[in-house]
N, CA and C atoms as an extended XYZ file, in Angstrom:
345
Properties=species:S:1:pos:R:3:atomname:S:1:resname:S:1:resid:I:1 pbc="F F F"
N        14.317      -14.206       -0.437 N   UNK     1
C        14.106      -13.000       -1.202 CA  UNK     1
C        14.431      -11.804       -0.303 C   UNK     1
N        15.154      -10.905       -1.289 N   UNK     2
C        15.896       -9.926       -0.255 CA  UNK     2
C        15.582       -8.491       -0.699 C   UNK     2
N        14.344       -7.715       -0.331 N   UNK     3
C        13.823       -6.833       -0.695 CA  UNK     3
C        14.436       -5.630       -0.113 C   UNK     3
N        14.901       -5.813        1.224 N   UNK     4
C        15.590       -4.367        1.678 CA  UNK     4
C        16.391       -3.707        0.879 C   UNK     4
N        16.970       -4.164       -0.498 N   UNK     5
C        17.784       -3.009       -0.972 CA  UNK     5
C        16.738       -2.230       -1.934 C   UNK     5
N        15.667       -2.445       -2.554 N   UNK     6
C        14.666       -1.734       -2.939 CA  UNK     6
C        14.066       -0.613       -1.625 C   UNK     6
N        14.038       -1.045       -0.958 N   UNK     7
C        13.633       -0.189        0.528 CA  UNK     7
C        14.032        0.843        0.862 C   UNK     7
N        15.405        0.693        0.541 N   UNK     8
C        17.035        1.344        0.936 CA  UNK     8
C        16.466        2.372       -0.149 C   UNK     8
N        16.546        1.862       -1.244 N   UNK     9
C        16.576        3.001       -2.470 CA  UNK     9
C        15.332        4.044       -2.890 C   UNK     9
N        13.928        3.184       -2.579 N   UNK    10
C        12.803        4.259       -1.999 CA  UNK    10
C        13.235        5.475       -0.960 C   UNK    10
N        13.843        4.965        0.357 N   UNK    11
C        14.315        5.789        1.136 CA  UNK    11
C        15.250        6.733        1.043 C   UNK    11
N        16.164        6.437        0.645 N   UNK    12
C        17.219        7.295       -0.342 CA  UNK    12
C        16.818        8.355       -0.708 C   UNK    12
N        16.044        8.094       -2.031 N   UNK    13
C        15.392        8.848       -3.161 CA  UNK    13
C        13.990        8.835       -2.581 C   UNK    13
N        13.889       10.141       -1.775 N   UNK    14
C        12.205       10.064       -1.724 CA  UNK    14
C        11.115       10.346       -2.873 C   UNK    14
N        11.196       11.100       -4.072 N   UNK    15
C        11.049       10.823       -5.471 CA  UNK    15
C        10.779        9.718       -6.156 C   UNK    15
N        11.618        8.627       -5.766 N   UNK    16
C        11.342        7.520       -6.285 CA  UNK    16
C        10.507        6.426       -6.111 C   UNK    16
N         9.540        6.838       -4.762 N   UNK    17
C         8.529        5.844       -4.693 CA  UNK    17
C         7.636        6.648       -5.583 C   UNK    17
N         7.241        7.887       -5.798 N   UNK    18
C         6.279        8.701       -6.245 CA  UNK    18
C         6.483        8.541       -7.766 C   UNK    18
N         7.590        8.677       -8.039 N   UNK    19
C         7.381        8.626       -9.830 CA  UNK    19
C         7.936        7.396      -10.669 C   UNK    19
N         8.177        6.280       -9.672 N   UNK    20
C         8.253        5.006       -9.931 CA  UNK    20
C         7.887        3.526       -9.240 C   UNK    20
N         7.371        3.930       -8.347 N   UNK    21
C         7.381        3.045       -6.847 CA  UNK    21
C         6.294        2.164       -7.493 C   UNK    21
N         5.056        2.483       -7.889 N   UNK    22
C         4.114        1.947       -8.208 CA  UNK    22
C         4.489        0.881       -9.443 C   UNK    22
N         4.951        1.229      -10.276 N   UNK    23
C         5.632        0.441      -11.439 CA  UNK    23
C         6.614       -0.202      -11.098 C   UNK    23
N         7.322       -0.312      -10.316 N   UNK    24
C         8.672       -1.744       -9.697 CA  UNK    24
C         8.061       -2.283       -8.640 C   UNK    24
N         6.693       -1.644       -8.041 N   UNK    25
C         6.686       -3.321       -6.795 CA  UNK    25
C         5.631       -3.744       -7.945 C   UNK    25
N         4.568       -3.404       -8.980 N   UNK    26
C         3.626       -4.119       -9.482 CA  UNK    26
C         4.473       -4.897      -10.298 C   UNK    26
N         6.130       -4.682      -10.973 N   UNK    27
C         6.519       -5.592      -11.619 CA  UNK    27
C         7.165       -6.713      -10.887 C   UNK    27
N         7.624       -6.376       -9.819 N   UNK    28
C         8.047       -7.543       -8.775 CA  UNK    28
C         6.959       -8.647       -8.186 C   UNK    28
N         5.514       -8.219       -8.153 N   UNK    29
C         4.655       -8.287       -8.181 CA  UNK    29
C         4.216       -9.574       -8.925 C   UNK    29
N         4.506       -9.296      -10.150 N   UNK    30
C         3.960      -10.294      -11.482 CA  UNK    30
C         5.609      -11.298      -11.817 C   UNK    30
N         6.364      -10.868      -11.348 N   UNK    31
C         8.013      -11.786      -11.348 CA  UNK    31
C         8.134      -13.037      -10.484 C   UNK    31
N         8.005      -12.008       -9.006 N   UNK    32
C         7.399      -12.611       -7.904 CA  UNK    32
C         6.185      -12.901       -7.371 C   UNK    32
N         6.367      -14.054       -6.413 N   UNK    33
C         4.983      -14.283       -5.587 CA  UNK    33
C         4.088      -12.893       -5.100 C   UNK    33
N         3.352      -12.805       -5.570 N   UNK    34
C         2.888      -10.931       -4.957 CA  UNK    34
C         2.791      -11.100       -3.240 C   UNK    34
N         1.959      -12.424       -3.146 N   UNK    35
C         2.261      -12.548       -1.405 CA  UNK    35
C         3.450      -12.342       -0.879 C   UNK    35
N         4.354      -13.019       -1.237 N   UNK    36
C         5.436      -13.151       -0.471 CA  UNK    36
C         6.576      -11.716       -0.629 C   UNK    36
N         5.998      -11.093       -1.795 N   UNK    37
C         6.446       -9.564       -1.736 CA  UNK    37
C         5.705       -8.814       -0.903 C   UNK    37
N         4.606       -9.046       -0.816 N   UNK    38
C         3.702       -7.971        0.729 CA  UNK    38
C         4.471       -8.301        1.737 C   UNK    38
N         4.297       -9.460        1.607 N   UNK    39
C         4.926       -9.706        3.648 CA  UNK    39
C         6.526       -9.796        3.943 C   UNK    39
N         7.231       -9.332        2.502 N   UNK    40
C         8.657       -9.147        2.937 CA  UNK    40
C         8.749       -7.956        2.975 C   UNK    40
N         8.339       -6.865        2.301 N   UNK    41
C         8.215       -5.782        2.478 CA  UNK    41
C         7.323       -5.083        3.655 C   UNK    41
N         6.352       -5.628        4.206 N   UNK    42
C         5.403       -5.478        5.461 CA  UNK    42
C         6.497       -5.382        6.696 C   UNK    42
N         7.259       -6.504        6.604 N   UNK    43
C         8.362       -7.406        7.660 CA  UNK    43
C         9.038       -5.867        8.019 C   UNK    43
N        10.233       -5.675        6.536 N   UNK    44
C        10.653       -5.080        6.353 CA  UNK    44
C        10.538       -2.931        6.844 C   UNK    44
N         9.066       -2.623        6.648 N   UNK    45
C         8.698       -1.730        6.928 CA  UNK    45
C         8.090       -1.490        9.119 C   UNK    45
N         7.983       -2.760        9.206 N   UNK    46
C         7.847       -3.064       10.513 CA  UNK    46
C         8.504       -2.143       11.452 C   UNK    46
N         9.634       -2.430       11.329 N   UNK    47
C        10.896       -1.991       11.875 CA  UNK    47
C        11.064       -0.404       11.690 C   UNK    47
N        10.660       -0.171       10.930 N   UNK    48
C        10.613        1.545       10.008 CA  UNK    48
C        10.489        2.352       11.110 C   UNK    48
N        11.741        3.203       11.857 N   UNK    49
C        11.257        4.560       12.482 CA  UNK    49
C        10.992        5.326       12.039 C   UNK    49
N        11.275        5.771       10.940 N   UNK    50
C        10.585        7.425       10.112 CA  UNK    50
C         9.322        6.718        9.612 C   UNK    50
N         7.983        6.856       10.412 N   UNK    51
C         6.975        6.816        9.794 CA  UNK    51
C         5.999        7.199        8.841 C   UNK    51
N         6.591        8.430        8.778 N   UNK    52
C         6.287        9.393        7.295 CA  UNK    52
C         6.525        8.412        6.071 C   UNK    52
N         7.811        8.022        6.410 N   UNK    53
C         8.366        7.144        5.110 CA  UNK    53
C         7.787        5.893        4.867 C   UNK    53
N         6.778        4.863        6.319 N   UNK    54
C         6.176        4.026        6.152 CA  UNK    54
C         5.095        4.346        5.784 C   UNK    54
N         4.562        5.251        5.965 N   UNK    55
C         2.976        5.231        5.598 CA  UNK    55
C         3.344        5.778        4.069 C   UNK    55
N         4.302        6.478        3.610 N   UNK    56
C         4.157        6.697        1.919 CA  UNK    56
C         4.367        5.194        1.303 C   UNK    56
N         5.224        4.588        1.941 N   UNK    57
C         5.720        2.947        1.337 CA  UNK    57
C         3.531        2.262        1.162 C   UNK    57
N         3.365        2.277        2.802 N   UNK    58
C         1.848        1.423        2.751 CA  UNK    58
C         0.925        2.318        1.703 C   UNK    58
N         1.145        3.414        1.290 N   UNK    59
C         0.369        4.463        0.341 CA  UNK    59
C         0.458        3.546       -1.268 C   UNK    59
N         1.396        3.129       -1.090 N   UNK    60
C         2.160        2.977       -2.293 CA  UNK    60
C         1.662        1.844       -3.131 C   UNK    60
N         1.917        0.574       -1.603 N   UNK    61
C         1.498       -0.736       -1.620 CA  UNK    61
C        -0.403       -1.014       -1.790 C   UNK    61
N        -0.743       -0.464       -1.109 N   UNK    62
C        -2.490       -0.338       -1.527 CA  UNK    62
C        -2.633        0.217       -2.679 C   UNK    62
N        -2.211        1.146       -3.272 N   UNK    63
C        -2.664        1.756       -4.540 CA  UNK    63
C        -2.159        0.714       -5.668 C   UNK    63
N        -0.790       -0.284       -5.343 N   UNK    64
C        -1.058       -1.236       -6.212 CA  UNK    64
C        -1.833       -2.063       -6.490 C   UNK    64
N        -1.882       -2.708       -5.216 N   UNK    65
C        -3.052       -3.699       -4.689 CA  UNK    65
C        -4.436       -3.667       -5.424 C   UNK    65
N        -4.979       -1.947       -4.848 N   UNK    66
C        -5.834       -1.844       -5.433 CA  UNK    66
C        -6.564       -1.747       -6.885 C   UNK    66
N        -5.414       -1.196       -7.724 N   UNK    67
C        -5.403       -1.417       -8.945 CA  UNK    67
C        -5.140       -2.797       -9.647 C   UNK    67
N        -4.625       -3.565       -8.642 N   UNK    68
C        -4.656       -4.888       -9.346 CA  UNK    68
C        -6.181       -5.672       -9.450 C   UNK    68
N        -6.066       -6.837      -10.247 N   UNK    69
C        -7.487       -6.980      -10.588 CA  UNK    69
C        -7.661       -8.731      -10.415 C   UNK    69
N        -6.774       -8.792       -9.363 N   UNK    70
C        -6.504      -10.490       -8.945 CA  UNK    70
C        -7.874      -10.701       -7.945 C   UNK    70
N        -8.197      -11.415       -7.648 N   UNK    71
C        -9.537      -11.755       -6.593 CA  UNK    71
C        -9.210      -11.877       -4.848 C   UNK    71
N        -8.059      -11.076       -4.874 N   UNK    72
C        -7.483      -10.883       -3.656 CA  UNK    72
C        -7.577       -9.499       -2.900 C   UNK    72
N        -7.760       -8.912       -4.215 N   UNK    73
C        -7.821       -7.231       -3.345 CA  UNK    73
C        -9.392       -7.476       -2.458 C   UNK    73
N       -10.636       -8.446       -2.606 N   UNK    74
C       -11.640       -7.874       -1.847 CA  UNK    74
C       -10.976       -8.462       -0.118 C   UNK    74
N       -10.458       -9.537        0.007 N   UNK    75
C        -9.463      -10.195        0.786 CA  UNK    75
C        -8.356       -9.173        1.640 C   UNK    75
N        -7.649       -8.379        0.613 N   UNK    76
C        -7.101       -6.987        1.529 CA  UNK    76
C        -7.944       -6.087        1.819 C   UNK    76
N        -8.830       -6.006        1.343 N   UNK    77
C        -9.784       -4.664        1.638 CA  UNK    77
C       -10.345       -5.095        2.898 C   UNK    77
N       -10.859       -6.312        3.187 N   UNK    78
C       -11.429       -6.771        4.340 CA  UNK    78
C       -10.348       -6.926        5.319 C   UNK    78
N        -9.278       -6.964        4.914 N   UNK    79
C        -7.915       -6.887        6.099 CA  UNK    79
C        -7.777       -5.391        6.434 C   UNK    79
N        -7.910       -4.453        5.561 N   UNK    80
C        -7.675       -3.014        5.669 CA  UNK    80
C        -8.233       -2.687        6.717 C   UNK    80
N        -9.952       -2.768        5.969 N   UNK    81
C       -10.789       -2.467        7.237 CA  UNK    81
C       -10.733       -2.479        8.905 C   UNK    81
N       -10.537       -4.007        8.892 N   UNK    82
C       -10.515       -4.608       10.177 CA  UNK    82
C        -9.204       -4.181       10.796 C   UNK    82
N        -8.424       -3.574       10.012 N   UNK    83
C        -7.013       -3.066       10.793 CA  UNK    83
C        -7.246       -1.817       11.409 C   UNK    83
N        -8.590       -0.790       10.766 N   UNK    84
C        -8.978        0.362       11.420 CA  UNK    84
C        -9.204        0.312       12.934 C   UNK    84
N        -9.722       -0.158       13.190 N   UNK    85
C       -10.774       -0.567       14.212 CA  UNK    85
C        -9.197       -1.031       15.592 C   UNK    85
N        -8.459       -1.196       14.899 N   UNK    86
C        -7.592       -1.135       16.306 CA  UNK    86
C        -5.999       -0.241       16.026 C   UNK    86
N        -6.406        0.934       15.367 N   UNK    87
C        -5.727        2.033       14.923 CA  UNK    87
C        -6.014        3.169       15.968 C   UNK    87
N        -5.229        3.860       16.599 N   UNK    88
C        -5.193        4.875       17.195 CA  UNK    88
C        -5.995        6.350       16.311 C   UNK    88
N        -7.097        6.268       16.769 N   UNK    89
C        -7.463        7.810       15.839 CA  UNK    89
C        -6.904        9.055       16.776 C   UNK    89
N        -5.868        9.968       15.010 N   UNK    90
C        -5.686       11.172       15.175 CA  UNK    90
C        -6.320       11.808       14.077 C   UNK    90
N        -5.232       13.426       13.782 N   UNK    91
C        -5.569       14.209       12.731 CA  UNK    91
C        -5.275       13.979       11.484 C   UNK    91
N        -4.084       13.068       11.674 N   UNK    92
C        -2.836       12.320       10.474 CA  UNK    92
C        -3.863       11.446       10.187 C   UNK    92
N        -4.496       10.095       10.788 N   UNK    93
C        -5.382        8.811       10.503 CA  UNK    93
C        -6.236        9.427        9.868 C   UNK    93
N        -7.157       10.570       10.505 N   UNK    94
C        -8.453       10.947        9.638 CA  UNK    94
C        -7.924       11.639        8.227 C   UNK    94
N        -7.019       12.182        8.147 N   UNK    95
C        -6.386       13.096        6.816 CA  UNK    95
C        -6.470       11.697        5.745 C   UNK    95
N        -6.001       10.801        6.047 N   UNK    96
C        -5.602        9.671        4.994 CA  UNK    96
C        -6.876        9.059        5.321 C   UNK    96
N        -7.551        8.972        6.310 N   UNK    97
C        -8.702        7.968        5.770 CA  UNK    97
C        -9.403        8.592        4.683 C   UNK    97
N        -9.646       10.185        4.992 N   UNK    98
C       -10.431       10.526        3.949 CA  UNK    98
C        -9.982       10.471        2.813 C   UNK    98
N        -8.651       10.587        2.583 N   UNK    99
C        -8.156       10.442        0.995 CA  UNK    99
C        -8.368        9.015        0.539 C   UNK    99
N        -8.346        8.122        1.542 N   UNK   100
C        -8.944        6.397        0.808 CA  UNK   100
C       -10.528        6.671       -0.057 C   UNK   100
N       -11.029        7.309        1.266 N   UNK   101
C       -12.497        7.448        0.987 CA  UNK   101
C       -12.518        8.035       -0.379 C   UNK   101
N       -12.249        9.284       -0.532 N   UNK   102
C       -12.461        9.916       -2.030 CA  UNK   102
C       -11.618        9.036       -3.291 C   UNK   102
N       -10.741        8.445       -2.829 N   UNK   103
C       -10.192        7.661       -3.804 CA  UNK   103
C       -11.503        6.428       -4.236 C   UNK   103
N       -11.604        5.852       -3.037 N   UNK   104
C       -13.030        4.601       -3.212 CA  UNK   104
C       -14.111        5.574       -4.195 C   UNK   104
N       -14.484        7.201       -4.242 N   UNK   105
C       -15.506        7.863       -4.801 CA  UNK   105
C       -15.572        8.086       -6.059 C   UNK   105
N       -14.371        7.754       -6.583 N   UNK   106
C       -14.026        7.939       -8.039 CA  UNK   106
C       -14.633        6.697       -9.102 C   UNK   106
N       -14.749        7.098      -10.191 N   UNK   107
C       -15.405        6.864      -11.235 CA  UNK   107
C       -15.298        5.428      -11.292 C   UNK   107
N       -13.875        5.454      -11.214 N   UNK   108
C       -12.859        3.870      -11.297 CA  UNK   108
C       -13.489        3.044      -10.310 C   UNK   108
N       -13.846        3.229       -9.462 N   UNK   109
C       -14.689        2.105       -8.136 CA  UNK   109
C       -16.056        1.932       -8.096 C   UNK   109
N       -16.562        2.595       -8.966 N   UNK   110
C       -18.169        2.406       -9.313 CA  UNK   110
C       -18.785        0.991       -9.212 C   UNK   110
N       -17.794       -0.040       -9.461 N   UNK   111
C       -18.156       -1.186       -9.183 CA  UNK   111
C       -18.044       -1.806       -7.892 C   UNK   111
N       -17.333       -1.096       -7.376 N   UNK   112
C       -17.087       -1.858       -6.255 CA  UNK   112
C       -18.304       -1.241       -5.221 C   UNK   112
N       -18.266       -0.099       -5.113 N   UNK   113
C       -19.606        0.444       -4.658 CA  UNK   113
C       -21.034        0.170       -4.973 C   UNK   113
N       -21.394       -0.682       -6.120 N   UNK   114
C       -22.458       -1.378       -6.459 CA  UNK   114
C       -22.884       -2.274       -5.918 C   UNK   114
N       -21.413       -3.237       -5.469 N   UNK   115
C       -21.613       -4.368       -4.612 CA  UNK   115
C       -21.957       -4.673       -3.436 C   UNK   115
């Protein structure tokens, strides 16, 4: 499976992860193995020198994730976490952690915060 030309075309079109990105990896998603689309695209973003452009791609990829409702997101969330913890804290890390955080604060996660 050969995901770099989707990659190519996010990058391209920076627009196009934002007003479609979410809707073509969740349908590749349900086409494809969703695993084996994380970790070709993970692979794929690895390599990524414009990091601006990786962290909108990983922006992209969690907000699917998270909206999906498979019994795997508590499984990434516990990978998320544990990926903090050996993350370099700056001003950029804390800017986006807090936007996870207020995202987790919303109405929509009420359940998950119960738990």
């Amino acid at each position: 499976m050969r995901l770099s030309f989707i990659v190519h075309k996010f990058w391209v079109d920076h627009s196009l992860p934002e007003k479609r990105g979410a809707l073509i990896i969740h349908r590749l998603c349900i086409l494809l193995d969703a695993e084996r689309v994380y970790l070709e695209l993970s692979t794929i973003l690895e390599g990524e020198a414009d990091l601006d452009f990786a962290s909108i791609m990983v922006q992209l990829f969690t907000k699917v994730k998270i909206v999906d409702s498979s019994p795997k997101v508590y499984q990434h969330a516990s990978s998320v976490i544990q990926s903090l913890v050996e993350e370099d804290i700056n001003v950029k890390f804390l800017v986006q952690l807090n936007k996870l955080i207020r995202l987790l604060e919303t109405p929509i996660f009420s359940y998950l915060r119960l738990q």
